[in-house]
N, C-alpha and C positions, 0 to 999 in steps of 0.2 A: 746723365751719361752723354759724353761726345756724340755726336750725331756722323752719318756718312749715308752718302747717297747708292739704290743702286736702280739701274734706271730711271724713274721717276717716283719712287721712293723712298722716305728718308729713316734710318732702319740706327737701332744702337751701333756704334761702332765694334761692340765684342758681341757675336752671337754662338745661338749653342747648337753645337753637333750633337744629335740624339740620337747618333748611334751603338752606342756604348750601352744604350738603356736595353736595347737589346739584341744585341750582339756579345756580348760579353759572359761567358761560360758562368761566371757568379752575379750576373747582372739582378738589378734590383727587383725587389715586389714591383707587381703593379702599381700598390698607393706609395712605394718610394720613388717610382721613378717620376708619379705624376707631383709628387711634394720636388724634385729636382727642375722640373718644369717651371712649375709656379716658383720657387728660387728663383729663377734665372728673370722671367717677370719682375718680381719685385726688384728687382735690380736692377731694372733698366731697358732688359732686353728683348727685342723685339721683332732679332731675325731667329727663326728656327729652320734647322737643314735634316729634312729627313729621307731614304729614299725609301721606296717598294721591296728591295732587296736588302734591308735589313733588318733580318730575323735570322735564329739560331738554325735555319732548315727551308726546304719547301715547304714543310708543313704548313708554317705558317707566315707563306709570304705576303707582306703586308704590316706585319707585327708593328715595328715603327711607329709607321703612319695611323695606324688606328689610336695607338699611343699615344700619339701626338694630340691627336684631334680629341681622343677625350681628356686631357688634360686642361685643354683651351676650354672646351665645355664647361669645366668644373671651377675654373677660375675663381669664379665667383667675380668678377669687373671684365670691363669691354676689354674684347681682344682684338676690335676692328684696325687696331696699328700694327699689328702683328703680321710678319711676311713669313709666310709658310711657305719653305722651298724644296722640295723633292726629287726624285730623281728615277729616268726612265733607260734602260739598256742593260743593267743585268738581270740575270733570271738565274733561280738556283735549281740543282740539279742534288737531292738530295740534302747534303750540306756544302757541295761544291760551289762555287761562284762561274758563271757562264754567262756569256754575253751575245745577245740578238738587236743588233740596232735595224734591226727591216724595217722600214715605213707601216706594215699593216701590223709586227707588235709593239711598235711606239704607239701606235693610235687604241690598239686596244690595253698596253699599260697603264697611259695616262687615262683614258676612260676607269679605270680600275682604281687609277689613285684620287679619280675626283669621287666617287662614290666613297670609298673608305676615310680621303677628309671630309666630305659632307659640305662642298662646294661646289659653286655652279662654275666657277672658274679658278684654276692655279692661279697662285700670285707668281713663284718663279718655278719654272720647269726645265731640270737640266738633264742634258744627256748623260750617261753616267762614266759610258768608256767607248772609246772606237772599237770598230767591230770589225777586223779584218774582212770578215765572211760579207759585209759591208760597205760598198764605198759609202766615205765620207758624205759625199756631195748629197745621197740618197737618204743617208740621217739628218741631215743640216736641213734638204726638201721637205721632210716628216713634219720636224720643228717649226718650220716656218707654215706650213697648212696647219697646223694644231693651231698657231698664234693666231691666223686668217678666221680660223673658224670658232674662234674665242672660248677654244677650251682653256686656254692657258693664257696670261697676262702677258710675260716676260719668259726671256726664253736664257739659256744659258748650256756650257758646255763645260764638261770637266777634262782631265787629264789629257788635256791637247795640246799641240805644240803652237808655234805662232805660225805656219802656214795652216792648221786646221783652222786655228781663229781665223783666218784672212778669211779661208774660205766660208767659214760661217758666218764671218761679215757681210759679205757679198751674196751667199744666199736668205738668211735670216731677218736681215736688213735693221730697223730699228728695234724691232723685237730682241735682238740680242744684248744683254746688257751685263753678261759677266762671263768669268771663267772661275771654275774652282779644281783646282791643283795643289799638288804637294808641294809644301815648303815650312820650314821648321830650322833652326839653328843647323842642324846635323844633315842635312837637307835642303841646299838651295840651289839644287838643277833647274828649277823652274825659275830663275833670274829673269830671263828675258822673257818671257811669256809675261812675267809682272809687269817690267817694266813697256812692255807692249799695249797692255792692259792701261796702262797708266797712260800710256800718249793718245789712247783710242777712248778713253774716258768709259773703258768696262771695269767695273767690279770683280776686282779678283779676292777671293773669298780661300784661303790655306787651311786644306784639310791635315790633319797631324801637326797641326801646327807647336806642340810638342816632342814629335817623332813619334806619336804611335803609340797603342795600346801597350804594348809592349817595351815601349824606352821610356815613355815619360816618368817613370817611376825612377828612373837612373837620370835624369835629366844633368840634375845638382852636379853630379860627377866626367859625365859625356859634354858639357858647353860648361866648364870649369870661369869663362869670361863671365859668364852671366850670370851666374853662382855666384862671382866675387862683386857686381853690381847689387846683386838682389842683396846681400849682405853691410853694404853700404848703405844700401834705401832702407834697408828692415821689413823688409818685403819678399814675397815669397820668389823660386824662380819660374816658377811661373805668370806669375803676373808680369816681372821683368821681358820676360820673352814674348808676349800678348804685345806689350809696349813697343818693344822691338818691330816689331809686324809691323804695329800700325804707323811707325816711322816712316816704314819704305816707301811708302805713296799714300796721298788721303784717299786711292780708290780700295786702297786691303782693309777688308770686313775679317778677322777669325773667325772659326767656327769651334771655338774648343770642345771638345768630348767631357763632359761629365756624368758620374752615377750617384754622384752625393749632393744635397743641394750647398753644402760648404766650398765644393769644388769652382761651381758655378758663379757662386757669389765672389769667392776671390777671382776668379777671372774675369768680369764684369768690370771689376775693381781697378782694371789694367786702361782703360778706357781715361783715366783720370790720372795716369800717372806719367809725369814727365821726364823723360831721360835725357842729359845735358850732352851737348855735339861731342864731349871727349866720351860720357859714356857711350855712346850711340858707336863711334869709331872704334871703340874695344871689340864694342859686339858685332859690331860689321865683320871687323879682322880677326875676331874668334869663332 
């Protein structure tokens, strides 16, 4: 598989969102999700993105991540290439989604998620969402003492704008090495944040990069350009759209969502697949 960098290191270029594994009202057995795992392995890849906050509830926050970690367990071959990236700032509140980015619950989340993956250090730790109740500058501090005090490897920040990057540059300093944001065919508000990413050499890493639990399944029909490429290549549209991504700069990593390991495996698939300057300007302008 293509290779792409994110901080100092060097990661599949398609990796997998595992959140879907448990989040998703008919989400997998336990040994299905952990056989979607291993899929995604055998195939190449060897970023995984999970947060603390994805499970069906409070009950069982954490779900994810423990998921994660014993799938790696069960491998059965080294997983020491593998970058395990998580994420700290929501908290649920029943089944609602709530956000705390305070300096003393980022330090006792991330403490939370090194015990549940069963390492002595995160490989990437990202914020998950700004926190009104929060200034910025006081979550970006948080991150940057985690990274000091080698809880965590790599530090990164989601759903921000290019002035919250700036200022997580400026506080985080080299520990910062990416952003993960929304962006998807149907969804490219986050232009500039990418192409920011791109001039600052972070890793920007597109969450939904299908549009969403809920749209990717209408894909074919909602990005009609990309539909009529995948049909020319004989390739699925999602793989064409995976392609698309990794176009835009060699700093975008995907994170696709899968619950099947067929899912995983064609999108992996997208890593090796070349789209020609007129395809590419279809998909730009559709």
């Amino acid at each position: 598989m293509q290779q792409r960098r994110i901080g100092d290191v060097t990661v599949g270029a398609i990796g997998l969102g595992a959140m879907p594994l448990s989040t998703k009202s008919d989400r997998p057995t336990p040994e299905e999700a952990e056989a979607v795992v291993h899929a995604a392995l055998d195939a190449g890849v060897t970023l995984v993105d999970t947060a603390d906050a994805y499970a069906a509830g409070e009950a069982e926050f954490g779900h994810n991540e423990e998921l994660v970690a014993r799938a790696l367990r069960s491998y059965g071959r080294s997983t020491d290439d593998v970058l395990v990236a998580t994420k700290g700032g929501h908290t649920r509140r029943g089944s609602d989604w709530e956000l705390d980015g305070s300096p003393a619950y980022l330090r006792r989340a991330c403490e939370a998620s090194l015990r549940r993956l069963g390492v002595d250090a995160i490989g990437l730790y990202q914020f998950h969402r700004p926190d009104p109740a929060t200034p910025w500058e006081e979550s970006m501090g948080a991150l940057r003492a985690l990274a000091d005090d080698g809880l965590v490897r790599m530090v990164g920040v989601s759903n921000a704008d290019v002035a919250q990057i700036d200022v997580a540059r400026s506080i985080v300093g080299p520990a910062l090495v990416g952003v993960q944001n929304q962006y998807s065919p149907g969804w490219r508000n986050s232009r500039d944040e990418l192409a920011h990413c791109a001039a600052h050499g972070l890793a920007f890493l597109p969450w939904s990069p299908f549009g969403g639990v809920s749209s990717a399944g209408s894909l074919s029909s909602t990005a009609p350009a990309f539909s009529e490429v995948a049909r020319e290549l004989g390739v699925s549209v999602y793989r064409v759209t995976l392609a698309w991504h990794l176009a835009q700069a060699d700093v975008v990593v995907p994170i696709p969502g899968a619950s099947r390991p067929s899912s995983i495996v064609d999108s992996a698939a997208a890593a090796d697949l070349r789209l020609t300057p007129e395809q590419l300007a279809r998909l730009d302008a559709g």
